[in-house]
C-alpha positions as CSV (number, residue, x, y, z in Angstrom):
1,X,2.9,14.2,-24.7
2,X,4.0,17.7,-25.6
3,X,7.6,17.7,-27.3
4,X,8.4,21.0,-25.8
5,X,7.9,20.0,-21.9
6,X,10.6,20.1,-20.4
7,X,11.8,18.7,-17.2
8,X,9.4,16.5,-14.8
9,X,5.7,17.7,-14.7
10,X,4.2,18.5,-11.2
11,X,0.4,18.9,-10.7
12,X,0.2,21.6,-7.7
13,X,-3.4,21.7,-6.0
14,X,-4.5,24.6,-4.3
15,X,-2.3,27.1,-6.2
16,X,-4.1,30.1,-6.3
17,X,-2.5,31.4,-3.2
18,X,-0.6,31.1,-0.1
19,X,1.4,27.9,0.3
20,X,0.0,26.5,-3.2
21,X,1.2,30.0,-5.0
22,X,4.6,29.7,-3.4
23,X,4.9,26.0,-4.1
24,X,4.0,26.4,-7.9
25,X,6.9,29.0,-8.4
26,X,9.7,27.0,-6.4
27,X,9.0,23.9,-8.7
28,X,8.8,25.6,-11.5
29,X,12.1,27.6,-10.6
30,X,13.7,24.3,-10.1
31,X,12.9,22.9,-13.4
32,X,9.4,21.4,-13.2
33,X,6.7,22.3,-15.6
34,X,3.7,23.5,-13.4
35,X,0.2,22.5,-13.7
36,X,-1.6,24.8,-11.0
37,X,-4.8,24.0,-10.2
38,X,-7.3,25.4,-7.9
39,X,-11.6,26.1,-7.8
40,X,-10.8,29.8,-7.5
41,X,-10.6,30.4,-11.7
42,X,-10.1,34.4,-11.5
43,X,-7.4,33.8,-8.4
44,X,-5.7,31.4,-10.0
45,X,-5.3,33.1,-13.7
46,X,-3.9,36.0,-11.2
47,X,-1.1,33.9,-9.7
48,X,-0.2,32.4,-13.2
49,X,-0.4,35.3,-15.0
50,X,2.6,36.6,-12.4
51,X,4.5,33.1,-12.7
52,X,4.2,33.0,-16.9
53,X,5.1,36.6,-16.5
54,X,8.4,35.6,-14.8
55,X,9.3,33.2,-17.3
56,X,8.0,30.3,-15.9
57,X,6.3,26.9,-17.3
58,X,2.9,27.0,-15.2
59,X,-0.3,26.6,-16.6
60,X,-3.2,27.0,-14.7
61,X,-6.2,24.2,-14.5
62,X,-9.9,25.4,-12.4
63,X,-10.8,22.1,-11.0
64,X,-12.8,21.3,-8.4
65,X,-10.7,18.4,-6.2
66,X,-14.0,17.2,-4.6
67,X,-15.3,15.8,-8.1
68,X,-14.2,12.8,-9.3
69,X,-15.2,12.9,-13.1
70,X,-12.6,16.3,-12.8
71,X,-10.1,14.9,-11.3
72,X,-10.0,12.1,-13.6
73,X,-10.8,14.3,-16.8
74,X,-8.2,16.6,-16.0
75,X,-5.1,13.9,-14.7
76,X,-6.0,12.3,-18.3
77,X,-5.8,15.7,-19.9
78,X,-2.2,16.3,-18.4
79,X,-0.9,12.6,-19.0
80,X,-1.8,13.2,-22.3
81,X,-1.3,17.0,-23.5
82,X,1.4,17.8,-21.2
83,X,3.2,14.5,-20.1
84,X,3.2,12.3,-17.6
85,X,3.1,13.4,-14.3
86,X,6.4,13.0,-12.1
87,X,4.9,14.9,-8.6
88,X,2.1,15.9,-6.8
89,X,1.6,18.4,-4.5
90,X,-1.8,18.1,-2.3
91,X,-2.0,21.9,-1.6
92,X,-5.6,22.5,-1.8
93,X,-7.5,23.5,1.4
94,X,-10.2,25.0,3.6
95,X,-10.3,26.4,7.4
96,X,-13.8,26.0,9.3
97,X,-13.4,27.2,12.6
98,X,-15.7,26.4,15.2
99,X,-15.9,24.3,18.3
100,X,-16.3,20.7,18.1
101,X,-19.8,20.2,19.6
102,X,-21.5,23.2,17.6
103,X,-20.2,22.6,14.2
104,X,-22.3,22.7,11.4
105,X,-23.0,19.6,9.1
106,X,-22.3,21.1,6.5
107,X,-19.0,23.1,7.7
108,X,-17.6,19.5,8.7
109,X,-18.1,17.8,5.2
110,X,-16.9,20.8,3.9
111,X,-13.7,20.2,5.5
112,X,-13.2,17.2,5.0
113,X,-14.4,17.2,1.5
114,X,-11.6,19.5,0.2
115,X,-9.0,18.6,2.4
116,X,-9.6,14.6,2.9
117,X,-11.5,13.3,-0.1
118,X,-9.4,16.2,-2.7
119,X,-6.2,14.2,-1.2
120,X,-8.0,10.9,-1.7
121,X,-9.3,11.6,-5.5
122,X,-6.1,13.4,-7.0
123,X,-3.7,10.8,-5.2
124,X,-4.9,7.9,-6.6
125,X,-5.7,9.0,-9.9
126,X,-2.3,10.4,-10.4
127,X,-0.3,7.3,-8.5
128,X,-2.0,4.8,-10.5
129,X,-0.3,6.2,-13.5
130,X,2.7,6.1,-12.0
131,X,2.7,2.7,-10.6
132,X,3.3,1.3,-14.4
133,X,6.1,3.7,-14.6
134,X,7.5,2.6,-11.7
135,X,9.2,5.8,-10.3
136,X,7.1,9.2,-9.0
137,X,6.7,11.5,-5.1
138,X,4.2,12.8,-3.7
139,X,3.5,15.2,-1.0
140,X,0.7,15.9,0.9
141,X,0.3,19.7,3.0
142,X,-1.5,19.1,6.0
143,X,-0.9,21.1,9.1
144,X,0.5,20.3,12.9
145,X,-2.9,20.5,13.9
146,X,-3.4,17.1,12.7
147,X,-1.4,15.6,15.4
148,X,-1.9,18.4,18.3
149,X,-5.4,19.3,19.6
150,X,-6.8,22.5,18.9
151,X,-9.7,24.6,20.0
152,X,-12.2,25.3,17.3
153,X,-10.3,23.2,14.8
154,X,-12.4,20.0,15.3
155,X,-13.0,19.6,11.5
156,X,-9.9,20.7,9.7
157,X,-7.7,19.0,12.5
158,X,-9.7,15.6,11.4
159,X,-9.6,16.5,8.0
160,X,-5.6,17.0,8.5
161,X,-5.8,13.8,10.0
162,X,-7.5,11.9,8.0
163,X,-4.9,13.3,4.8
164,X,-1.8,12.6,6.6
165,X,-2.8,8.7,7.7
166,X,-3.9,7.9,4.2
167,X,-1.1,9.4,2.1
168,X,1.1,7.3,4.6
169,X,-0.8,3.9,4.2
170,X,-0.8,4.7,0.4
171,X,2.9,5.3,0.1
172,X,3.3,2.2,2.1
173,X,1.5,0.2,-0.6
174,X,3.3,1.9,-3.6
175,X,6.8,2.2,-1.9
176,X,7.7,-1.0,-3.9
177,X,6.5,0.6,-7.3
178,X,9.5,3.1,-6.7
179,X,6.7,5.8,-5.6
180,X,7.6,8.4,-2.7
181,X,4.7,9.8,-0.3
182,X,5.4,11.8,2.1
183,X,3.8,14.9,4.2
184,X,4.6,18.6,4.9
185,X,2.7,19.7,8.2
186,X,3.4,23.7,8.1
187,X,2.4,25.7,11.2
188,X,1.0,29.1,11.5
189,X,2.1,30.5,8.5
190,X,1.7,34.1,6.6
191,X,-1.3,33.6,4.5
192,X,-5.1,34.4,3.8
193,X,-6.2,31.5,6.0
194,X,-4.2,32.5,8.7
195,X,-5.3,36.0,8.8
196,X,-8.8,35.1,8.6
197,X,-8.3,33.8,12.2
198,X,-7.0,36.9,13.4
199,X,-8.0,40.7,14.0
200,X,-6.8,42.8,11.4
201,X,-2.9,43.1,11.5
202,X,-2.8,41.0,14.4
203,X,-2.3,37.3,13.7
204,X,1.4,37.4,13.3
205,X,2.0,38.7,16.5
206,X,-1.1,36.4,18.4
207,X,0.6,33.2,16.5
208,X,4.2,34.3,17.7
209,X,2.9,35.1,21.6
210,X,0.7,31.7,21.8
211,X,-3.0,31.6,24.0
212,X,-2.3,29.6,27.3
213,X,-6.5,29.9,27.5
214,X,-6.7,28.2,24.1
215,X,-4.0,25.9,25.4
216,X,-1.7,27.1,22.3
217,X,2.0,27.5,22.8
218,X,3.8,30.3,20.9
219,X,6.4,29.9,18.1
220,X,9.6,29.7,19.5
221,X,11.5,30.5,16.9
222,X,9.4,34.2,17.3
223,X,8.0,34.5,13.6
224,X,5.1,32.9,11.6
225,X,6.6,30.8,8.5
226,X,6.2,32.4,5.2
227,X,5.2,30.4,2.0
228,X,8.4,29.5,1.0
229,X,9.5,28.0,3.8
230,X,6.5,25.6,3.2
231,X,7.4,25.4,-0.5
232,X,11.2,25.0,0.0
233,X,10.6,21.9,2.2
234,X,7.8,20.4,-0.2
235,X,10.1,20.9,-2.9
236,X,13.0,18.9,-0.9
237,X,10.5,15.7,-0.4
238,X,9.9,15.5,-4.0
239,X,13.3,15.7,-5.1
240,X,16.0,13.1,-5.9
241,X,17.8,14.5,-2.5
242,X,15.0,13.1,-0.7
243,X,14.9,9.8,-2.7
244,X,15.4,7.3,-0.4
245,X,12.4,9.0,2.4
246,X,9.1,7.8,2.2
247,X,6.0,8.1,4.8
248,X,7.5,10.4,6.9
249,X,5.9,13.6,8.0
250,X,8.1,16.9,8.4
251,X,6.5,19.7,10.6
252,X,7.8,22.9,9.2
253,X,6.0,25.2,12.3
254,X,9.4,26.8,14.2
255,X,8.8,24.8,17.2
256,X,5.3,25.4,18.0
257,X,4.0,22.1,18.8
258,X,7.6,21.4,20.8
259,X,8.6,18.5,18.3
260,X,5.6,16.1,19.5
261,X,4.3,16.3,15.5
């Protein structure tokens, strides 16, 4: 372990932007030393060149989640180099759009590859290093989709899905190690991946106003959610203020999916 870490050490997945970006500073701001990892090297020595820049402990890690010999390599790196690691945040993800009966094999194991087996391999190898220490939280970023049909979302819905069931089943097998797991499910919120989806300049406004032919309710709150207000509230579940919740899901999407999520 590095003498000069201080505070717990949080591995952040997905951090070269967006939610992951806005998570990584929040921890850090709060005390955590940041290890910020994503596939996207130049993106991600971008974001962590701002957050060192600031003052922050964040050190950036390109790892690809889908691999297993990196996940491991680089959760043994950490434990060792930086110290043992206190939370995880499951940021990382991709959006395939398309509908469900014309999706493209390999659009559908991309999906779920990144944002299903990523959640799979980085949970487990970090949890069972926590499990001997008896005490670590977890949280996993999935979406309201997973839990409300969408049109053209077939695979990152399931993939959603499939990240939310199992980081619920493993925090019910590790809730007697002392070891939170819980799930943020953000809704249309102001990033990349959002405005992907969108005409130029127009996917705040299309989010807010909802598509009745897409059978999409708007936002009632009338805005998108920005970064933060994902990061505040993944930052809440891994804290001691959240200490005694485990296997919940909280759905941070200003009322889009009416509270059914």
């Amino acid at each position: 372990m590095n003498p000069a870490t201080e505070g717990p050490v949080a591995l952040v997945s997905g951090a070269a932007g967006g939610i992951g970006a806005a998570v990584a500073r929040v921890l850090a701001e709060h005390g955590s030393t940041v290890v910020a990892v994503d596939r996207d090297e130049q993106q991600l020595a971008t974001v962590v060149g701002k957050l060192t820049a600031d003052g922050l402990p964040v050190h950036a890690r390109p790892v690809d989640v889908t691999s297993r010999e990196a996940v491991e390599a680089l959760v043994e790196d950490i434990e060792e180099h930086t110290g043992p690691i206190a939370q995880l945040v499951n940021g990382a993800g991709v959006l395939g759009l398309g509908a469900a009966r014309g999706l493209s094999d390999e659009t559908w194991h991309t999906t779920l590859a990144v944002n299903a087996t990523g959640v799979f391999l980085l949970s487990t190898a970090v949890v069972n290093r926590m499990v001997p220490r008896g005490r670590g939280a977890l949280v996993t970023v999935a979406s309201n989709a997973a839990g409300t049909a969408r049109t053209e979302m077939a695979a990152y819905a399931a993939s959603k899905a499939a990240a939310t069931a199992f980081t619920r089943c493993l925090g019910l097998e590790v809730a007697r190690h002392g070891i939170r797991c819980n799930v943020v499910a953000p809704g249309s919120t102001d990033t990349p991946m959002l405005h992907g989806m969108h005409p130029p300049g127009a996917a705040a406004s299309a989010a807010v106003a909802g598509n009745p032919d897409a059978y999409r309710t708007g936002i009632p709150l009338g805005k998108v959610a920005t970064p933060l207000d994902i990061a505040h509230a993944v930052r809440f579940l891994l804290s001691d203020e959240a200490g005694h919740i485990t296997l919940e899901t909280l759905t941070v999407d200003g009322g889009a999916t009416l509270g059914a999520v």
